[in-house]
N, C-alpha and C positions, 0 to 999 in steps of 0.2 A: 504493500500500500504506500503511494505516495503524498508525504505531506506538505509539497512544497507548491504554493500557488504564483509562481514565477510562471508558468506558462502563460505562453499570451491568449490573452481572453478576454472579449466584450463585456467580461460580465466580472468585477475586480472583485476580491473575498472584503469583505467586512472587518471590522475591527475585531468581533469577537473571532470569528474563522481565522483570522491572522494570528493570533493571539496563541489561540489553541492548534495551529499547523506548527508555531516556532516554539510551542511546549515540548507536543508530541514529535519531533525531531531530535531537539534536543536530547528527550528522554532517551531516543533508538541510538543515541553515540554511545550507551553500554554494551548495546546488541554486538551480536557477530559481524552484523554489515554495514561495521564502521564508514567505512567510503562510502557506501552509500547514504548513510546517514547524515554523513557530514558534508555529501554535496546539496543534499536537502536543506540543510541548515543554513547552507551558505547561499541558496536560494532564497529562501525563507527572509534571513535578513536583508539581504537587498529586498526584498518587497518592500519590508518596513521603513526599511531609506526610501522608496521611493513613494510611500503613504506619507511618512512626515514633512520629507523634504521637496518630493516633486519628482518628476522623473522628465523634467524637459518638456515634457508634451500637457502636463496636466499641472497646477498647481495645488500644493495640499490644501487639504479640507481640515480648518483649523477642528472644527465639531470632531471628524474624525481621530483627528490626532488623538486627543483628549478623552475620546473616547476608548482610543488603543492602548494609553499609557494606565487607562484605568484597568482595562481587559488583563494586562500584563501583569499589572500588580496582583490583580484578582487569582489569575491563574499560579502565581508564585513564579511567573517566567523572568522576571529580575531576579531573582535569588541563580536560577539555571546562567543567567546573562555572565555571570560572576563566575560561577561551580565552573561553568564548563568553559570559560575563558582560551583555556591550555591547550584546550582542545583542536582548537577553532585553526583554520589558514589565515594566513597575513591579511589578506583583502577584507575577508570576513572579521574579525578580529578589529580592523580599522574603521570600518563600519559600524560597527558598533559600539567604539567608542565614539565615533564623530556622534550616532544616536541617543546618548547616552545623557548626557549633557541636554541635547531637547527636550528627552521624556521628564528630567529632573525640573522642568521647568515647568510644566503641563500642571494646570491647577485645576480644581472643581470648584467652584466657591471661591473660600479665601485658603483651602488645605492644598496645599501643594502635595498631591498622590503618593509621589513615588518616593520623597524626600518621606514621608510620613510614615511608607514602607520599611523602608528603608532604618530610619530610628525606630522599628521592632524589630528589624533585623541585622542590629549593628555586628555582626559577626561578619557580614558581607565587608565593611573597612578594614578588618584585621586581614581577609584575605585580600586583598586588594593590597595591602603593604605587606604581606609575605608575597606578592607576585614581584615584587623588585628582585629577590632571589631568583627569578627565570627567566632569561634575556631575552627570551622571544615574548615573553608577553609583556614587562616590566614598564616599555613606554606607553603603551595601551593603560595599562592598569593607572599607571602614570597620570595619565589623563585625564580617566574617570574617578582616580579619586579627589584630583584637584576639584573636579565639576561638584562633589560630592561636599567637600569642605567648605566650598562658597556659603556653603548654608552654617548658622552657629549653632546647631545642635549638633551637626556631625562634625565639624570641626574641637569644639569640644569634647569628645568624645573620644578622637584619636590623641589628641592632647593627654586625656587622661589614661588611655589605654598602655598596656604593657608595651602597645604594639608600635608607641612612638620612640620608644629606647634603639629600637633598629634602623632609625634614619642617622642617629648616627656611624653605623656599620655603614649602613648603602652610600653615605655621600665619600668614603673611601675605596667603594670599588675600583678597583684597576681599567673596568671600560668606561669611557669618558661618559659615555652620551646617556648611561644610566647614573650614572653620577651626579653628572649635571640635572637631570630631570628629578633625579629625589632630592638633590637642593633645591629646585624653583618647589618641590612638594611643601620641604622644608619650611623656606621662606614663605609660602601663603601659609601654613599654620601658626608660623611666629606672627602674622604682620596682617590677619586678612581680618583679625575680631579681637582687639586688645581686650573688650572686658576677659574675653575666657581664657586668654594667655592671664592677663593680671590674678586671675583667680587659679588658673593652674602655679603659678610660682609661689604664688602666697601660700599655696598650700605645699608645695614640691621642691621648695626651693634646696633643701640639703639631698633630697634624691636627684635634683638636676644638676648640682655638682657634684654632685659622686659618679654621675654619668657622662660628663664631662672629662673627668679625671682619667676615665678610660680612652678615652678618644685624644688623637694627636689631633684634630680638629678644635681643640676649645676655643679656638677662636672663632667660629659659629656663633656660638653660642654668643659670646662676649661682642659679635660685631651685632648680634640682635637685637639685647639689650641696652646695648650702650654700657654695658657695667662690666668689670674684672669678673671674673666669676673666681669661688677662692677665696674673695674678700670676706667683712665680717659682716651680719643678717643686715638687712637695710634697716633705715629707719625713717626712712622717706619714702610714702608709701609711690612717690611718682615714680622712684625707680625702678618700680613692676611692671609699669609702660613699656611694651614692647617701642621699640626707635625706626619707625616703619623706614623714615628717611634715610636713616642711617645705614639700614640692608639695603635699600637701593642703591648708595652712592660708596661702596667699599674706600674709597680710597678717602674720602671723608674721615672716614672715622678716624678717634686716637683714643686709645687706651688709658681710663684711667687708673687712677692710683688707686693701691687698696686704702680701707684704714686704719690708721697706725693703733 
């Protein structure tokens, strides 16, 4: 049985039918007839690029969209979007991260869906930063979790997860261009929502220099803040401010002194 509705056809599937074709695809990448499954799938998402985004010929249907991001949710086909990431071909894979970022934007009301999803399902951000360990998926992952962070519940969230301690690992990778990409990750977590950095230090502050202390990088850290890290507890509570300017303009900054 095939689930993929990429064929051409006067008669396009529905948000719901879309929904549940790139469910039950996904699911079949356990089966035996993985390539087949996975040219399905790789199908399947180009549909949905070209339901959100348009496909040249037609422009999307904002109802529709909106409609398909809630089908996705409904179905748990975000959570599959994530799981089976590793899976996926380059194209396919890129794809849906360019989609990925849309659907997060897709609101009912005033609840934005998928973001909503999403904070019941914050286990999808830890995998999302264990994907920096896998070259092939890691800028992908890359991507989607920055799109994920823009929001301040899940930006928080990784902030306080265990699972932020391994952006300092990833930004020493030996390939550059993963490197780079979990620092620009980095950097929007220090700089994209000061109240919930300011509340993660105030509460973190001696496990983020202990964390620190492992890392030949502390100057991350120190060029975020604006502050020595090392030094003795603040007592100014403006120095929790992350120094958004400061991570932009590296070469700005100057280290200050601790206190004596």
């Amino acid at each position: 049985m095939s689930f993929s509705f990429f064929k051409a056809s006067r008669s396009r599937p529905g948000p719901s039918e879309l929904a549940r074709a790139i469910k039950d695809s996904l699911l079949a990448l356990d089966t035996k007839t993985f390539a087949k499954a996975l040219e399905e799938v790789e199908k399947n998402i180009l549909s949905m690029k070209h339901m959100i985004c348009g496909d040249g010929e037609t422009e999307p249907n904002q109802d529709q969209v909106t409609q398909l991001a809630t089908e996705i949710c409904k179905e748990d086909v975000l959570s599959l979007f994530v799981q089976k990431l590793p899976s996926l071909g380059w194209d396919a894979r890129k794809d849906l991260a360019y989609c990925w970022g849309i659907l997060l934007r897709q609101q009912v009301g005033s609840t934005s869906i998928c973001v909503d999803y999403i904070e019941n399902h914050l286990e999808l951000l830890d995998f999302l930063v264990f994907c920096y360990n896998n070259k092939e998926t890691a800028l992908n992952c890359g991507n989607m979790l920055r799109e994920c962070i823009k929001y301040p519940s899940l930006a928080k969230y990784v902030l306080e997860s265990t699972s932020f301690e391994l952006f300092f690992k990833y930004v020493e990778l030996p390939n550059f261009d993963i490197a780079s990409d979990a620092l620009a990750t980095f950097k929007d977590l220090l700089t994209k929502h000061e109240t919930a950095v300011s509340q993660y230090l105030s509460v973190h502050y001696e496990e983020a220099i202990g964390i620190s202390k492992l890392c030949d990088k502390k100057a991350i850290l120190e060029v975020s803040f604006g502050i020595p890290f090392g030094a003795s507890k603040f007592t100014n509570n403006e120095a929790l401010h992350p120094r958004s300017s400061i991570l932009e303009d590296n070469d700005g900054f100057v280290e200050g002194k601790p206190d004596e």
